[in-house]
N, C-alpha and C positions, 0 to 999 in steps of 0.2 A: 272669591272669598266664600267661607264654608257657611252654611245662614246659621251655625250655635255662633259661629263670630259677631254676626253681622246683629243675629240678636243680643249677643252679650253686650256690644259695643251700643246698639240702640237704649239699651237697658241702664247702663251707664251713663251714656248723655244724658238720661233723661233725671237717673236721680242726681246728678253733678249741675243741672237746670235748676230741680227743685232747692234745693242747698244755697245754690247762688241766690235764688229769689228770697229765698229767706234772710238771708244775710244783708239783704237792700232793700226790706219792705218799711224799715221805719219812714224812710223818706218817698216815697211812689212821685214819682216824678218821670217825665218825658225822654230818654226810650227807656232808661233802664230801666223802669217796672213793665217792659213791654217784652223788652229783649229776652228773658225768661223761656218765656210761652214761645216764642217763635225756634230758640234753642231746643223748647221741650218737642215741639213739633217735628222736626227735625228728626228726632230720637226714636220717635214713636216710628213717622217715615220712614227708618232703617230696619226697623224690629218685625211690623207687624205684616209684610208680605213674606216674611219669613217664615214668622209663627202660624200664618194659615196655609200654607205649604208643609210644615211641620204637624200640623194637625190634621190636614187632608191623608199627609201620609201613614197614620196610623191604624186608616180603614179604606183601603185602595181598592177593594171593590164595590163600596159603596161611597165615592165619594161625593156623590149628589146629597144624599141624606146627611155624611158629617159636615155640608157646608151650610146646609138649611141649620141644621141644631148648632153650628157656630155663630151662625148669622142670630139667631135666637138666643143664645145665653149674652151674645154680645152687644146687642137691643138691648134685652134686658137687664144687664149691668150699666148699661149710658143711662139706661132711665131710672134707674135705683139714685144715681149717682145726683143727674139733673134734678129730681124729684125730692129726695129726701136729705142728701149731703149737701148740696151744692145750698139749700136755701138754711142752712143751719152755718155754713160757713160764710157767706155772703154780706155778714153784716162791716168785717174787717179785711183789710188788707193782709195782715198778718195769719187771718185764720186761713184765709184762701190758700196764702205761702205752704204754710204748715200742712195743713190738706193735700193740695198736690204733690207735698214731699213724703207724705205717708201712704199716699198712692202708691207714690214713685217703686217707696221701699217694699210695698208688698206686692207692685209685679215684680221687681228683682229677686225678690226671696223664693218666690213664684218658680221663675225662671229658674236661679240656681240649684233648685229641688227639683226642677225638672230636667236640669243638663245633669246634673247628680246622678239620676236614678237612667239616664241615656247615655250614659258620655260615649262608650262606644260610638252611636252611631245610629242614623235611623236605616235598616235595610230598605236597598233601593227598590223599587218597584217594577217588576217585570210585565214587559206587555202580555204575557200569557194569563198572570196574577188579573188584568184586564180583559178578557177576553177578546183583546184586539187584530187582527190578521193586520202585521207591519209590511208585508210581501208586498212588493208592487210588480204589477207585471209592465216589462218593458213597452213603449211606445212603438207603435204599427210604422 
């Protein structure tokens, strides 16, 4: 499967997760207010070895450095998130709901401005592009 799929289809799960939670947060009860999260989980699971693959790919000779400053914007958004969102929604069930769906919806918008502006194609990465010697010389 192609990863714009695999991320479109993670992306979907996950805001079709958030929507379902919202739709059953008046009653939170034993699993449905549980099954959500493990749905969203799931979503994210699909999406996100894609997307840093996909982002690895747009700087292939440095890809040590795009994975530290991935690693780094993406700390720093968990902890924006943890820090300042998370304790301002935490008082309700419903805000939690609603929060996670407006996540939801702004990685997908995210996403489809980014498959937008790529749909072609990301070009593939040439070992040369790497400096790599792929030769192997035959065994003695």
């Amino acid at each position: 499967m192609k990863p714009q799929g695999l991320c479109t289809g993670g992306s979907l799960k996950t805001q079709g997760t958030s929507v379902l939670s919202c739709a059953i947060f008046p009653v939170p009860v034993l699993p449905w207010s549980v099954l959500p999260m493990a749905l969203q989980a799931f979503g994210v699971s699909l999406s996100l070895p894609s997307l840093t693959l996909l982002a690895l790919d747009c700087f292939p000779s440095q890809r040590g450095a795009a994975s530290s400053v991935q690693a780094f914007c993406s700390l720093t958004a968990n902890a924006l998130i943890a820090g300042a969102l998370s304790p301002l929604l935490s008082s309700s069930a419903p805000r939690l709901a609603f929060g996670m769906t407006g996540l939801s919806a702004a990685a997908l918008i995210g996403w489809r401005f980014y498959g937008a502006r790529s749909a072609p194609g990301i070009p593939a990465v040439k070992a040369a592009d790497q400096g790599l010697d792929l030769e192997v010389e035959p065994p003695l």
